[in-house]
One Martini backbone bead per residue (centre of mass of N, CA, C, O) as a GRO file, in nm:
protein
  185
    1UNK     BB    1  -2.940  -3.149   1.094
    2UNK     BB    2  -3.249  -3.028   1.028
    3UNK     BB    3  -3.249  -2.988   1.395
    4UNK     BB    4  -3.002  -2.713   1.349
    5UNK     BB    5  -3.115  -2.504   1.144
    6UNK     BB    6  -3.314  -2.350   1.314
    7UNK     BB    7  -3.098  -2.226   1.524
    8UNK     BB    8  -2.930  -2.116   1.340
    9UNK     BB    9  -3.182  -1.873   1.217
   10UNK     BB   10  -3.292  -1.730   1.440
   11UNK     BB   11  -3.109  -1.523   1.491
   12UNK     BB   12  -3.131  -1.413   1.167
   13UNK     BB   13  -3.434  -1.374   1.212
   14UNK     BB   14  -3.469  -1.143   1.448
   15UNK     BB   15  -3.252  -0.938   1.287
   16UNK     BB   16  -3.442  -0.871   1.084
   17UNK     BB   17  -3.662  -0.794   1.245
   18UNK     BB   18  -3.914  -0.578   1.242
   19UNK     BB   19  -3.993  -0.302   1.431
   20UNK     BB   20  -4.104   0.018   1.565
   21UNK     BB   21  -3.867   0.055   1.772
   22UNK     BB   22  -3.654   0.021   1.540
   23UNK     BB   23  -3.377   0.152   1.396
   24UNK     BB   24  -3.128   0.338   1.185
   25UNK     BB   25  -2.823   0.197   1.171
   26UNK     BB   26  -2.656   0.301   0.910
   27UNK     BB   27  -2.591   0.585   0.953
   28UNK     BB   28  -2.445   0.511   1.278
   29UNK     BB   29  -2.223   0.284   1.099
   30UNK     BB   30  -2.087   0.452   0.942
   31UNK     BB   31  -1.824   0.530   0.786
   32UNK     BB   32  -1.629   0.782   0.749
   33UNK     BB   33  -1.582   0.843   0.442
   34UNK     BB   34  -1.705   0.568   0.282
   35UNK     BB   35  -1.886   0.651   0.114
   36UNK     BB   36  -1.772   0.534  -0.194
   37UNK     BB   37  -1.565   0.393  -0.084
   38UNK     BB   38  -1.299   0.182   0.017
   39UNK     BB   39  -1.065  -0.013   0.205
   40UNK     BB   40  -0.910   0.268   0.243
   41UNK     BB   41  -1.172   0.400   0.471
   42UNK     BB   42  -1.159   0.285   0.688
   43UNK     BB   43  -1.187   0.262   1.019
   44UNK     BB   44  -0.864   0.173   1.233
   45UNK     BB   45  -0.728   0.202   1.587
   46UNK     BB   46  -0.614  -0.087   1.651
   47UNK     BB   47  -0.452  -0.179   1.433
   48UNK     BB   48  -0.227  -0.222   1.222
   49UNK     BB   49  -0.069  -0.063   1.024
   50UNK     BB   50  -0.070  -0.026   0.670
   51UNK     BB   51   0.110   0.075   0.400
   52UNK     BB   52  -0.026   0.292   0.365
   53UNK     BB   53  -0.104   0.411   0.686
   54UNK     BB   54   0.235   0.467   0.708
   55UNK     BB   55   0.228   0.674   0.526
   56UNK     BB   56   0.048   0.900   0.554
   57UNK     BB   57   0.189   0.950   0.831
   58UNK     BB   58   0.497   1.022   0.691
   59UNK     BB   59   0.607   1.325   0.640
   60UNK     BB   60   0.810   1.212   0.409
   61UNK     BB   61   0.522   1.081   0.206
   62UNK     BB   62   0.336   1.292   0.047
   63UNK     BB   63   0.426   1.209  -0.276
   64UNK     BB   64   0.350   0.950  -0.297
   65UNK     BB   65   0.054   0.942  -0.201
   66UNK     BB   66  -0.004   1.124  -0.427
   67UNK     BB   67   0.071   0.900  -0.616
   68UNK     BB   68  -0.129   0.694  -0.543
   69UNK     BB   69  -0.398   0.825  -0.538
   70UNK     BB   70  -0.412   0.920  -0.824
   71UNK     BB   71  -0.418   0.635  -0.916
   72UNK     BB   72  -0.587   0.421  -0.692
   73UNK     BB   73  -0.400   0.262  -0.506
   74UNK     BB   74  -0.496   0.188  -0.217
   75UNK     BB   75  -0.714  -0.056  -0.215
   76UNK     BB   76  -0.483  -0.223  -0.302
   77UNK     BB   77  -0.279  -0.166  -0.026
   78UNK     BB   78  -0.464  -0.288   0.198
   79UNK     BB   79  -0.466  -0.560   0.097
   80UNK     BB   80  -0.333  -0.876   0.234
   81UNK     BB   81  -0.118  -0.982   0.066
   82UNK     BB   82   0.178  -0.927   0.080
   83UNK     BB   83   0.400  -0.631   0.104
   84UNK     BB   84   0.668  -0.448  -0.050
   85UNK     BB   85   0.721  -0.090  -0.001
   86UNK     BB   86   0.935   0.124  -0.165
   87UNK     BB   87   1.000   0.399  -0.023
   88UNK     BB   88   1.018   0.731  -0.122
   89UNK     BB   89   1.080   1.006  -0.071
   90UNK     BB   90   1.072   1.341  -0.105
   91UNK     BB   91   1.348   1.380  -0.174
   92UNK     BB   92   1.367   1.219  -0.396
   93UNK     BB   93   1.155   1.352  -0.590
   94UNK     BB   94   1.280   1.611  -0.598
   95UNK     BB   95   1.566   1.459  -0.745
   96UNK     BB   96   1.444   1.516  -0.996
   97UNK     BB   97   1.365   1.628  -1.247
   98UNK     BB   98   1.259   1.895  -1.358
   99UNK     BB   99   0.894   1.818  -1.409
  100UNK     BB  100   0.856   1.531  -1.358
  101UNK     BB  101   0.619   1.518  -1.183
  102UNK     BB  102   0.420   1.656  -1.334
  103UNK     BB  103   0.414   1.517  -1.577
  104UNK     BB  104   0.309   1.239  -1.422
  105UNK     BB  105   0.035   1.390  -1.311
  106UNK     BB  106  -0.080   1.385  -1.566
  107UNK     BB  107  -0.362   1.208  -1.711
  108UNK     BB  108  -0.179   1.118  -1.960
  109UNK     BB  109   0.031   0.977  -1.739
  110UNK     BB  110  -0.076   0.738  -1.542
  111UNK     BB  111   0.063   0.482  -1.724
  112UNK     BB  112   0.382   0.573  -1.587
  113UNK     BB  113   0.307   0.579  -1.301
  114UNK     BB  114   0.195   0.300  -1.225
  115UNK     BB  115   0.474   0.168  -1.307
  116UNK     BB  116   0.657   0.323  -1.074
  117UNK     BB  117   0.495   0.200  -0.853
  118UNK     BB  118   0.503  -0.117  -0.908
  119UNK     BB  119   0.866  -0.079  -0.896
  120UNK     BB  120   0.768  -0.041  -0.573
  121UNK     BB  121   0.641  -0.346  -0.564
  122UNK     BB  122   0.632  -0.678  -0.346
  123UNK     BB  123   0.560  -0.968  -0.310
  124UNK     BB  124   0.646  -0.988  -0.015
  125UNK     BB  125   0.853  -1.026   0.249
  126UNK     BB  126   1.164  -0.818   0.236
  127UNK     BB  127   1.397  -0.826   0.418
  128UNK     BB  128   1.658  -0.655   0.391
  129UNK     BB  129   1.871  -0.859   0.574
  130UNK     BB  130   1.819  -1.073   0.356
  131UNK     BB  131   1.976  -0.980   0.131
  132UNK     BB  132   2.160  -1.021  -0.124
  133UNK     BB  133   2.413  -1.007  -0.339
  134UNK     BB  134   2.259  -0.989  -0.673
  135UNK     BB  135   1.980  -1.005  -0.621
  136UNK     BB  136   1.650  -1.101  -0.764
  137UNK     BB  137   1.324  -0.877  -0.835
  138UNK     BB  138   1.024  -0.927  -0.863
  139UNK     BB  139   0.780  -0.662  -0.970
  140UNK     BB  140   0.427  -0.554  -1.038
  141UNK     BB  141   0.540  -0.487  -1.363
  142UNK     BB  142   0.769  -0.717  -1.430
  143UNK     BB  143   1.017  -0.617  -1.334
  144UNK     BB  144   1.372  -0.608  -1.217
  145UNK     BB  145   1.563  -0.588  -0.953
  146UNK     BB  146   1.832  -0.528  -0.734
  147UNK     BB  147   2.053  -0.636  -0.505
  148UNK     BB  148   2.299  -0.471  -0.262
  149UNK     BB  149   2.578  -0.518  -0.053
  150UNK     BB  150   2.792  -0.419   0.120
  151UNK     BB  151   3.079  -0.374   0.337
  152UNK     BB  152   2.902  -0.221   0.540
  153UNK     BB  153   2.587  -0.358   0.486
  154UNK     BB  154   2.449  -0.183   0.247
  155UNK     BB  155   2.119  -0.131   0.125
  156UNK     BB  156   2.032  -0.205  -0.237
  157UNK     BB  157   1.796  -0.072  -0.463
  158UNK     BB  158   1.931  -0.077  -0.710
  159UNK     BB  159   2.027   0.306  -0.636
  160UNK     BB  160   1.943   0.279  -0.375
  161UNK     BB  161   1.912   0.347  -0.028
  162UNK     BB  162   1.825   0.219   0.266
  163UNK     BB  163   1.710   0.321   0.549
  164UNK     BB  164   1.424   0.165   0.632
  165UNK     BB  165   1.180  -0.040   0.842
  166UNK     BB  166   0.783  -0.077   0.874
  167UNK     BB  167   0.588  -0.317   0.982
  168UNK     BB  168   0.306  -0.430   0.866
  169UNK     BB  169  -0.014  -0.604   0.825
  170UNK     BB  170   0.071  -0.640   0.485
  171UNK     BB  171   0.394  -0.596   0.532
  172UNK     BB  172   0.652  -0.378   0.409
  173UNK     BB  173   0.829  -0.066   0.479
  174UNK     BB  174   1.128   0.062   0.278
  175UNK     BB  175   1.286   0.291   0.273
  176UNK     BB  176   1.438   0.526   0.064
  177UNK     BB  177   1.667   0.787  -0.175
  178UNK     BB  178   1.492   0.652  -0.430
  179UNK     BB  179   1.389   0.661  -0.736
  180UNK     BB  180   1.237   0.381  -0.930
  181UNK     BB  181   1.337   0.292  -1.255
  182UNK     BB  182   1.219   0.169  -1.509
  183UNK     BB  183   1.298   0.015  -1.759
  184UNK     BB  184   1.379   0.019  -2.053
  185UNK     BB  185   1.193  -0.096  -2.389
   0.00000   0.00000   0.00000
């Protein structure tokens, strides 16, 4: 063995070696925006993209996006999970009481704001088409939804309607038509 560690290290003693002709290629590997940011900063247009990257592209997703930023929760969800994320539409946060967001995005209500997002995901990939009717989900704060199948298929997460699911490298995107408010305590 330790006549084949010396073949290992070759290669990493070449590449630390500097010389003169030797370039900074620092800055010109770095990803765009992402000094000082996280994992949610990568650029990859190869791979299938995460329940993140979903939202964002999604049009009718940026009051979600906009609340997943303030809270700094993207880092969280682009890791490996996998993660259902039940995304309300923008019309959803709409149907909302009048100042309801304005209200939950000022920084003293961040930690509500939190609650709601957390509300809004579960630990593994959870495709509508397998809930069963009366079936409870515990969700990433703690809280637990229920899922309700009518008789005509439509399937309900408490009282969501499932629009479509999309899925993604790292869980599924879930689209809903209603904001998931967790129980009162």
């Amino acid at each position: 063995m330790r006549e084949l560690l010396p073949l290992f290290a070759l290669p990493l003693m070449i590449a630390c070696q500097s010389g003169e002709g030797d370039q900074d290629l620092s800055a010109a590997s770095a990803v765009p925006g992402s000094l000082g940011g996280g994992q949610s900063t990568v650029v990859d247009n190869e791979s299938q993209k995460n329940v993140v990257q979903i939202a964002v592209a999604s049009p009718d997703h940026r009051t979600l996006v906009a609340a997943v930023q303030h809270v700094n929760y993207e880092d969280v969800l682009v890791n490996a999970g996998p993660f259902t994320v039940y995304a309300p539409t923008d019309a959803a946060f709409n149907a909302l009481p009048a100042g309801t967001l304005d209200e939950l995005m000022k920084p003293e209500n961040k930690e509500k704001l939190e609650n709601i997002l957390e509300y809004h995901v579960a630990l593994g990939v959870l495709k509508p088409e397998s809930m069963k009717n009366g079936m409870h989900m515990g969700m990433a704060n703690g809280d637990n939804v229920i899922y309700t199948v009518t008789d005509d298929g439509t399937v309900m997460i408490n009282d969501a309607k499932v629009l479509g699911s999309v899925p993604a490298s790292n869980g599924l995107v879930v689209v809903i038509d209603k904001v998931l408010l967790p129980p009162a305590k």
